[in-house]
C-alpha positions in Angstrom: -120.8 -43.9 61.4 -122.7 -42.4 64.4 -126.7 -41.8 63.6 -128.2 -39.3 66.4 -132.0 -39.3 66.5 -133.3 -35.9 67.6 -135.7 -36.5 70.3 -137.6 -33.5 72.2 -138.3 -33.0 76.0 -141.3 -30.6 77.3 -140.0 -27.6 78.9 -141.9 -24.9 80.4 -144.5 -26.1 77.8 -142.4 -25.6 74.8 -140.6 -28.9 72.6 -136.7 -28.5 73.0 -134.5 -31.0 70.7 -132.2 -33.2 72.3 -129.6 -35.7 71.1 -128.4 -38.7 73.1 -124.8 -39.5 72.3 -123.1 -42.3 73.9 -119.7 -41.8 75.1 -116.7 -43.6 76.9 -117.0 -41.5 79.9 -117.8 -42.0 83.3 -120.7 -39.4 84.3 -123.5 -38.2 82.7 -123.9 -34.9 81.3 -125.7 -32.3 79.6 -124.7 -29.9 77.6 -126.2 -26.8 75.3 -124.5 -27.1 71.4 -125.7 -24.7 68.9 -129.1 -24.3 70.7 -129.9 -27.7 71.1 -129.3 -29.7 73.9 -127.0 -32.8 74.1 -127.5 -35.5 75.9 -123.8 -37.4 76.7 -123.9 -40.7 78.6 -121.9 -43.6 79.5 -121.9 -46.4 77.0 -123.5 -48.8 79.8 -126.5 -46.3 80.8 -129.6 -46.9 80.7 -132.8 -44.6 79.0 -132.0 -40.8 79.3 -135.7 -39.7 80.5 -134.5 -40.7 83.9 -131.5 -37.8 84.0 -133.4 -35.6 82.0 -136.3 -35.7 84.5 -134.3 -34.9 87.4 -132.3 -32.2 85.8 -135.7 -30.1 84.2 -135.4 -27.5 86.6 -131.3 -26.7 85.1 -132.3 -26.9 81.6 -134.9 -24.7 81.6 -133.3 -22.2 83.4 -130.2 -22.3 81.2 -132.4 -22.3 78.0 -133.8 -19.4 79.7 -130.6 -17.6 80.3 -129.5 -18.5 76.5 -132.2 -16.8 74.9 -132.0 -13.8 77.0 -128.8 -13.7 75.4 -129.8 -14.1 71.9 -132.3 -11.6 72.5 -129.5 -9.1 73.7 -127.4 -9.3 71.0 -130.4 -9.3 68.9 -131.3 -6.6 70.2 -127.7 -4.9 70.1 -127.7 -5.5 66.9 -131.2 -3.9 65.8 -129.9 -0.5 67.6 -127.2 -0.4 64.9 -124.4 -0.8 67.7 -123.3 -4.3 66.3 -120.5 -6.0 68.5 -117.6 -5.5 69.3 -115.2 -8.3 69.0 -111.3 -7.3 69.4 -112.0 -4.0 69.2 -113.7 -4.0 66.3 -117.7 -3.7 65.7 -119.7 -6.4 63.9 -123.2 -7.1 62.9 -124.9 -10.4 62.9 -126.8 -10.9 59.7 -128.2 -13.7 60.8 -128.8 -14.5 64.6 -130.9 -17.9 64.1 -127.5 -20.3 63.9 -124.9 -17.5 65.9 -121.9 -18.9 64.4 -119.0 -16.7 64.3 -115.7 -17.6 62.6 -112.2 -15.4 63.1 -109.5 -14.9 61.1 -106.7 -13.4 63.3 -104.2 -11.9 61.6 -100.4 -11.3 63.5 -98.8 -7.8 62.6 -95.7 -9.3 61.1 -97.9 -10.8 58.4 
């Protein structure tokens, strides 16, 4: 079983959490999951702080650009003009976690 240990980086003098997960793969990465940024590396690198050092500049302008998007569909959603998925308009009761689950239905069924 994997244990993650949720670490924070200073960013534009805020705490963001990070996980490190260690992965067969070849390059480094980060990625943003669920409003928290992950942290995937190579099995055989070293500390993180290195990467994450370098790459301050990206994840604080794409935590930036996420949160202008909460706020716009929080936003949206306060104006009583929901959103409009497929055509159809639905509100977000609760825009902390933004997870949305579909059930598509086919017209033969």
């Amino acid at each position: 079983m994997l244990k993650f240990i949720e670490q924070f980086l200073r960013v534009n003098g805020s705490e963001m959490p990070y996980v490190v997960e260690r992965r067969p793969v070849r390059y480094p990465r980060l990625e943003f999951k669920t409003g928290k940024l992950l942290v995937v590396l190579p099995k055989s690198w070293g500390d993180e702080s290195s990467l994450l050092e370098r790459k301050t500049g990206w994840v604080s302008r794409k935590h930036e650009e996420i949160q202008k998007a909460i706020e716009k569909v929080r936003n949206m959603v306060g104006h009583d003009r929901g959103l409009l998925i497929f055509g159809d308009c639905f509100n977000i009761l609760d825009a902390k976690s933004l997870k949305v689950g579909f059930l598509i239905k086919s017209e033969s069924s």
